[in-house]
KOLBA-207051 format. One line per field, with one value per residue (C-alpha): residue number from 0; chain; x, y, z. Coordinates in pm, 1 decimal. Last residue first. Layout:
pos [NUM;...]
unit [A;...]
c1 [X;...]
c2 [Y;...]
c3 [Z;...]
***
This chain:
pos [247;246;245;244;243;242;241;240;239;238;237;236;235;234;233;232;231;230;229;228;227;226;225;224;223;222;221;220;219;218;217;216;215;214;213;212;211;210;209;208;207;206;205;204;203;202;201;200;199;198;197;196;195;194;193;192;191;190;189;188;187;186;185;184;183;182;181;180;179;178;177;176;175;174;173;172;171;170;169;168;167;166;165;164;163;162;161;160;159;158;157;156;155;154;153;152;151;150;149;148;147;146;145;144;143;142;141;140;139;138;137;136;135;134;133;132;131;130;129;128;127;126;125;124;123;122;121;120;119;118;117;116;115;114;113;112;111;110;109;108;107;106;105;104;103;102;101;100;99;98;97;96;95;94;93;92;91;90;89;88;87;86;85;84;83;82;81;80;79;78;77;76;75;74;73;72;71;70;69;68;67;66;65;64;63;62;61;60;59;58;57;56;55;54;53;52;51;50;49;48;47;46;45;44;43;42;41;40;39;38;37;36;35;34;33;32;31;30;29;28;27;26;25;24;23;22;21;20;19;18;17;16;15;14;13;12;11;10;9;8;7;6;5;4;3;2;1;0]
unit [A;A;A;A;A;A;A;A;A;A;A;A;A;A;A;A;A;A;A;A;A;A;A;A;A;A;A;A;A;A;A;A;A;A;A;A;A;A;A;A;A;A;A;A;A;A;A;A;A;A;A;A;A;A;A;A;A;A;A;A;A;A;A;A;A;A;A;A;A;A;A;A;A;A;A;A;A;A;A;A;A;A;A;A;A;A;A;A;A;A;A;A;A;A;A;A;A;A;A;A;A;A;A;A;A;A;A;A;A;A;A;A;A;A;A;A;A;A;A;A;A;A;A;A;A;A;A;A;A;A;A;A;A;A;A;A;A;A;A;A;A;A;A;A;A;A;A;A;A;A;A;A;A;A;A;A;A;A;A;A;A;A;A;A;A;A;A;A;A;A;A;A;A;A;A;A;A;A;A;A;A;A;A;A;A;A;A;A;A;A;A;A;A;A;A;A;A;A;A;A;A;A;A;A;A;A;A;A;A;A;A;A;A;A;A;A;A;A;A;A;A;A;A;A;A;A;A;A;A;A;A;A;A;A;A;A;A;A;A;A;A;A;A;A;A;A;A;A]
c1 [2504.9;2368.6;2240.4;2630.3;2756.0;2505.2;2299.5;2450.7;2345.3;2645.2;2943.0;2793.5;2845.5;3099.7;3373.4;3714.9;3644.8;3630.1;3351.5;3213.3;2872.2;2644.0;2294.8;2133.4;2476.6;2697.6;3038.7;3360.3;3710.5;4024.9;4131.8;3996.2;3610.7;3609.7;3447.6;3133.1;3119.9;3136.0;2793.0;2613.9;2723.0;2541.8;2248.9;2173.1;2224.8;1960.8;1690.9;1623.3;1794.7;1741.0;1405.8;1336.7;1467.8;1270.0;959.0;1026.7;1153.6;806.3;595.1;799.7;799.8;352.6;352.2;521.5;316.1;11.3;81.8;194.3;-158.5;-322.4;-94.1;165.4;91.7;325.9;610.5;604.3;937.8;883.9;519.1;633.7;348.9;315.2;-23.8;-112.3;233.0;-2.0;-225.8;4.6;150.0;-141.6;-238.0;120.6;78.3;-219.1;-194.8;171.2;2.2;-318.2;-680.2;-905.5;-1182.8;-1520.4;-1747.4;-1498.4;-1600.4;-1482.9;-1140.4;-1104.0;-1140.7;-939.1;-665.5;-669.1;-519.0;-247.7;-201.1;174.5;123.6;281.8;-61.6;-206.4;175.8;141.2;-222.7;-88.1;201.5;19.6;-243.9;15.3;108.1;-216.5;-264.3;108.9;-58.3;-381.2;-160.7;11.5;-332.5;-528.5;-816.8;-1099.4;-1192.9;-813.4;-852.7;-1188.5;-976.8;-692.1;-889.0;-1086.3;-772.3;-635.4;-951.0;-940.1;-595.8;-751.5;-454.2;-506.9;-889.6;-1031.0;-798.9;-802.3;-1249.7;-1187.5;-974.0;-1256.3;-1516.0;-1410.3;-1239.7;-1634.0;-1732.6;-1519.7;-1589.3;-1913.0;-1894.3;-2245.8;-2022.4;-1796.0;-2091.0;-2178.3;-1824.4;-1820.3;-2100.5;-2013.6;-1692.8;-1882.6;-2073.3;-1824.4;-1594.8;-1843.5;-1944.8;-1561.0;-1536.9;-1864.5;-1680.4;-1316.7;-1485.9;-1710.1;-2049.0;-2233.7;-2258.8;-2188.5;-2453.8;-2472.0;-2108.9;-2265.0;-2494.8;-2275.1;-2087.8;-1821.7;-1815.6;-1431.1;-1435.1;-1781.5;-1553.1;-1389.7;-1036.1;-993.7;-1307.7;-1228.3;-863.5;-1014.7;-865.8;-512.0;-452.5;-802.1;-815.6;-448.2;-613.8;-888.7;-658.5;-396.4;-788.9;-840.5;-531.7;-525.0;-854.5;-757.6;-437.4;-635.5;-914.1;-626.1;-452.6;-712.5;-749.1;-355.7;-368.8;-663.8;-510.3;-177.4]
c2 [-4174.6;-4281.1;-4624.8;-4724.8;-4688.2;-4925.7;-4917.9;-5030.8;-4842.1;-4757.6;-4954.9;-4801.2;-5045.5;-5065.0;-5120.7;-5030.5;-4693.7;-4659.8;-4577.5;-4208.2;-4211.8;-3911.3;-4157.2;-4108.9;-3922.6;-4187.0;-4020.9;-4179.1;-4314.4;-4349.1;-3935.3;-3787.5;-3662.3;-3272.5;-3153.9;-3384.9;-3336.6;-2910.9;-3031.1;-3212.0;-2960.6;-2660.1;-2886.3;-3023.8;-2595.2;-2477.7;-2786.7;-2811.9;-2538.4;-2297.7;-2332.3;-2422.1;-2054.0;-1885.7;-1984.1;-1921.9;-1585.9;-1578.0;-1609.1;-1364.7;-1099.1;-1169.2;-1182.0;-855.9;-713.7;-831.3;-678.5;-366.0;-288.7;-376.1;-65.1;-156.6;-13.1;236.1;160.0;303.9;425.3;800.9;779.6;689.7;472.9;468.1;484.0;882.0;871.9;824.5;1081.4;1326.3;1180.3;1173.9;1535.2;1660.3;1496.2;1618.3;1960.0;1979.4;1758.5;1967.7;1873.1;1898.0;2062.8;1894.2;1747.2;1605.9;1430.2;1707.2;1731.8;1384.3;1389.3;1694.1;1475.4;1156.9;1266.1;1431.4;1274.6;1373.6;1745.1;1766.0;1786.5;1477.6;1310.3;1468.0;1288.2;982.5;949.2;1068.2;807.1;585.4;644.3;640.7;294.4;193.1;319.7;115.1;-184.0;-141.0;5.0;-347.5;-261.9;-297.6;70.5;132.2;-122.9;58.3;445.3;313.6;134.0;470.9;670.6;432.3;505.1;867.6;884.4;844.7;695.4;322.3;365.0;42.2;-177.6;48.4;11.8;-357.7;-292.7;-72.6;-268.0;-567.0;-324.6;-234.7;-585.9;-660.9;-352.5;-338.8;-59.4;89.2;440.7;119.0;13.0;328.0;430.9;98.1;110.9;467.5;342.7;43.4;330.7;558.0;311.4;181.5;538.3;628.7;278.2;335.3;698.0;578.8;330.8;554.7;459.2;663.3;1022.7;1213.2;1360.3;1029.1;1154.3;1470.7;1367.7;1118.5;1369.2;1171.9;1201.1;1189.4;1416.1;1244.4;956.6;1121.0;1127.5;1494.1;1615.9;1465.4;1632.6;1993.9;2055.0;2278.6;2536.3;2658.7;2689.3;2839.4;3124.8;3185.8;3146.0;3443.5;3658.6;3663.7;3722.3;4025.3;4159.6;4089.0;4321.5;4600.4;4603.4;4615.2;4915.1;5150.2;5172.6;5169.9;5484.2;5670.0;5660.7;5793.8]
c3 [-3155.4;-2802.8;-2929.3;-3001.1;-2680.4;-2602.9;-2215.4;-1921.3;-1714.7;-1498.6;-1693.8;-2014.1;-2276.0;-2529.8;-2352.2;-2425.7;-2523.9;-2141.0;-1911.7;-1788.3;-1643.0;-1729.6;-1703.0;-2082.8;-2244.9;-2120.7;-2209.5;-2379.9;-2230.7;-2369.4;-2356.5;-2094.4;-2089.2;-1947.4;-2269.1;-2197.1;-1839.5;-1946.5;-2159.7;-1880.2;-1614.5;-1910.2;-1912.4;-1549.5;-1490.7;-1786.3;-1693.4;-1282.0;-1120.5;-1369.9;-1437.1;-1059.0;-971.4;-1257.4;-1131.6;-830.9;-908.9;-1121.9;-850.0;-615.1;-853.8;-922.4;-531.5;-500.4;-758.6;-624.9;-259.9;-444.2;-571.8;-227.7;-116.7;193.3;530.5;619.8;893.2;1232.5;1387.2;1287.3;1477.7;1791.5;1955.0;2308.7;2315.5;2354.4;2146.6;1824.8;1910.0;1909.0;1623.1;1408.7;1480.5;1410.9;1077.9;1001.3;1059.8;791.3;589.8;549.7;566.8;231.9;352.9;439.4;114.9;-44.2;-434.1;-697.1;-484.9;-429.1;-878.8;-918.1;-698.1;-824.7;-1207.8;-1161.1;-803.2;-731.2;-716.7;-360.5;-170.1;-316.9;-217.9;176.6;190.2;18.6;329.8;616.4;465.9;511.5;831.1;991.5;781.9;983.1;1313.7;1292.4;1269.2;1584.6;1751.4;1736.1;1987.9;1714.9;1715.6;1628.0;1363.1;1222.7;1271.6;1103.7;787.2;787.4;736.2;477.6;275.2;322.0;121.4;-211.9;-403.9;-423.3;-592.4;-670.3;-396.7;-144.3;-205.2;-143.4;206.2;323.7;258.6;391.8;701.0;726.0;789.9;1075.5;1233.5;1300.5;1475.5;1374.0;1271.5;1105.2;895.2;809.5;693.8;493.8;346.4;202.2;61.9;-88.7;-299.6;-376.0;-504.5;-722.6;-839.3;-918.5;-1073.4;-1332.8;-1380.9;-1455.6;-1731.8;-1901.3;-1989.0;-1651.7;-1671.4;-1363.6;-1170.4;-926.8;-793.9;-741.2;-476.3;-374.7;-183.8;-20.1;386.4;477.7;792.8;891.0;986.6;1348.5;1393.5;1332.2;1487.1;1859.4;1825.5;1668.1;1375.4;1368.2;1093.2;1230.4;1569.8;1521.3;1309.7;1605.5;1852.9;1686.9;1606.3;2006.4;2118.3;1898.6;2039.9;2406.1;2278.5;2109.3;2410.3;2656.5;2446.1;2449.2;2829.7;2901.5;2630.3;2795.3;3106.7;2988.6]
***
């Protein structure tokens, strides 16, 4: 019996051991999760590729003013890095580290609310890269990460945790819209307007014009330059007093 109490503390300190090991790493580190060097691009290999192609000149653009910005926010100067930041979005919508960085540069700022809606929308990109979504985006992130591609399921309890640190409740936050659907919300709303003063000033005068017309009782004929209605009996327009005979 001694023998077995002695072998089985070993076993069991050896068991706890491995279970914190494997939570250690389904679960980052809090200080290593929001830190930049988790989304260091290796430009290394990115200067490998052959330039001439379209997608690789952007890949290497985006690369490069992604870089700036991560050094210019590690220099907190944040300002200029959420330039960056928000220009590289714009080249490459679906890499997830981008809204990441925005979070981190408006959290080092002091403006949490919006931080929270880029945290939630790279929870968002980083759950779609993982779903299969990014046929095309994710072989390329892949090619370009130098860490390990984080999980949703780690991330998102991450986010939150921190998240309610200020109060923040992460199902309540809304994402951060894409610079892509910015301009197509704009372009909508152009043309709506567009459309609105289209209607409202040419089709609509034109279809009340022509039901006026119809509507005339018998004896009396329509002004087609002001819309007055006199009678047959005059042969001016009682309004402005233009010919009835002009209008034919």
């Amino acid at each position: 019996m001694v023998y077995k109490k002695r072998s089985i503390y070993p076993i069991s300190v050896f068991i706890l051991l491995l279970v914190a090991t494997l939570f250690a790493n389904a679960v980052p580190a809090n200080k290593d999760f929001f830190s930049c060097g988790r989304f260091f691009i290796n430009t290394q290999i990115i200067d490998q590729v052959s330039s001439g192609e379209k997608m690789a000149n952007e890949i290497k653009k985006f690369a490069g003013i992604f870089t700036d910005g991560v050094y210019l926010y590690s220099g907190e100067h944040f300002d200029k890095a959420k330039e960056k930041f928000f220009t590289a979005r714009r080249i490459w919508p679906e890499y997830y580290g981008t809204d990441f960085m925005l979070a981190l540069t408006f959290e080092g700022e002091g403006n949490i609310k919006t931080a929270a809606r880029f945290y939630k929308s790279y929870l968002q990109k980083i759950r779609d890269f993982h779903a299969g979504k990014y046929k095309i985006s994710a072989p390329i992130i892949r090619f370009i990460s130098v860490g390990e591609i984080e999980r949703y399921s780690s991330a998102e309890k991450m986010v939150k945790e921190h998240l309610l640190a200020y109060g923040i409740h992460l199902d309540k936050v809304r994402p951060a819209p894409s610079g892509m659907g910015l301009t197509v919300f704009f372009a909508v709303l152009a043309g709506l307007i567009a459309l609105y003063f289209a209607i409202t000033r040419a089709v609509m005068p034109y279809y009340r014009k022509k039901r006026r017309m119809k509507k005339v009782r018998e004896g009396f004929w329509y002004c087609k330059h002001c819309g007055a209605i006199s009678p047959d009996l005059s042969n001016v327009c009682t309004e402005c007093l233009r010919g009835r005979s002009a209008q034919r």
